[in-house]
BAGU-64263 format. One line per 3 residues: for each residue x, y, z of C-alpha. Coordinates in Angstrom, 1 decimal. Each point is the difference from the previous one (the first is absolute). Last residue first. Example, Ala and Ser with C-alpha at 12.3 -4.5 7.8 and 13.67 -1.06 7.14 Angstrom:
13.7/-1.1/7.1 | -1.4/-3.4/0.7;
! end
This chain:
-4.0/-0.4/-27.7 | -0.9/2.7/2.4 | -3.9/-1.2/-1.1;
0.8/-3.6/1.0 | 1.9/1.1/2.9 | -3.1/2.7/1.3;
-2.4/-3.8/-0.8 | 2.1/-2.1/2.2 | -0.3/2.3/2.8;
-3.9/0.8/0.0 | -0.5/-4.0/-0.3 | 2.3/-0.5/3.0;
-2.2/2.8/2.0 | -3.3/-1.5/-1.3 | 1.0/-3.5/1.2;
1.3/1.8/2.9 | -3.6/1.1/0.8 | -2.2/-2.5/-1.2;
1.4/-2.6/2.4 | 0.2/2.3/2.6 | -3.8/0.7/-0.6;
-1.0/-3.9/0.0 | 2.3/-0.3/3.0 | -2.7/2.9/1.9;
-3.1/-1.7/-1.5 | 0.8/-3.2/1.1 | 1.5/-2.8/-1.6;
-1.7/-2.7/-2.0 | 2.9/-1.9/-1.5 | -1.3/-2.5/-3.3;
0.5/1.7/-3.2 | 0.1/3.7/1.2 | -1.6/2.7/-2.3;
0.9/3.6/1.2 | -2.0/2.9/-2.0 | 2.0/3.8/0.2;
-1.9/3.3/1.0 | 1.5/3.2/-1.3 | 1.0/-1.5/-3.4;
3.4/-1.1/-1.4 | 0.0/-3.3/1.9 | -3.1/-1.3/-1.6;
0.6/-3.3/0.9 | 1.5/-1.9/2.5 | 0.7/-4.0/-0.3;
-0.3/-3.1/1.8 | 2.4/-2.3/2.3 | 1.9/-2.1/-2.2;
1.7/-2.1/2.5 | 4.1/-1.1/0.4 | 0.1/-3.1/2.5;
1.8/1.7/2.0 | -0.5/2.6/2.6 | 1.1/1.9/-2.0;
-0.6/0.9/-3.5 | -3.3/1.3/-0.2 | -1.4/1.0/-3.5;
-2.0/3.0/-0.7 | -0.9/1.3/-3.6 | -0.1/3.4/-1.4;
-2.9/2.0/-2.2 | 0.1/3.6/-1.1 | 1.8/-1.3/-3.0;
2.2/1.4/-2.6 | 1.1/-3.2/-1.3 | 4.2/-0.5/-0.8;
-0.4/-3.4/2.3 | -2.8/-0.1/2.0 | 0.2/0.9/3.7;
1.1/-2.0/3.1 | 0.1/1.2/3.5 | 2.0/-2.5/2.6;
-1.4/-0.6/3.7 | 2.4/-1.0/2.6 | -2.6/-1.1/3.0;
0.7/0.3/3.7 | -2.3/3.2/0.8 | 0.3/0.8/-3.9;
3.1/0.8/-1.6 | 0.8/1.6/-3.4 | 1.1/-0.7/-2.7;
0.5/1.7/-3.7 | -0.7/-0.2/-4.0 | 0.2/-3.4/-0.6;
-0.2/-1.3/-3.2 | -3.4/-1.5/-2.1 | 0.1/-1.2/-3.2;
0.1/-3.8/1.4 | -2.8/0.7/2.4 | -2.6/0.7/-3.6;
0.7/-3.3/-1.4 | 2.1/-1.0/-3.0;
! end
């Protein structure tokens, strides 16, 4: 079994014209989430963010170089959806 089929989506959000899911591992306590797009089709992994539970989080995109200011939105509701999943887990 490989590593994207423990992973479930956690949240979306939109980017400029991009639907962008937020994946984490399975039951893990992680500080790590992946990013797929959705739409526009074809489906794309794009990268992933780490260190979302410190000050300063680490982006790593597969293929997209975006500027500094998308890079930052990126990391930002990735963090936000991360936040948010991890309240319900503890509510849980």
């Amino acid at each position: 079994m490989e590593i994207r089929d423990l992973r479930k989506v956690i949240g979306q959000f939109k980017l400029e014209h991009r639907t962008i899911e937020v994946l984490c591992l399975g039951d893990r306590e992680s500080a790590t989430v992946w990013l797929r797009r959705t739409w526009p089709e074809p489906v794309l992994e794009l990268g992933y963010a780490t260190e979302l539970d410190k000050p300063i989080q680490r982006l790593h995109l597969y293929r997209a170089e975006w500027n500094r200011n998308l890079r930052n939105l990126v990391k930002d509701e990735a963090r936000e959806i991360w936040v948010a999943s991890q309240r319900e887990r503890g509510s849980a």
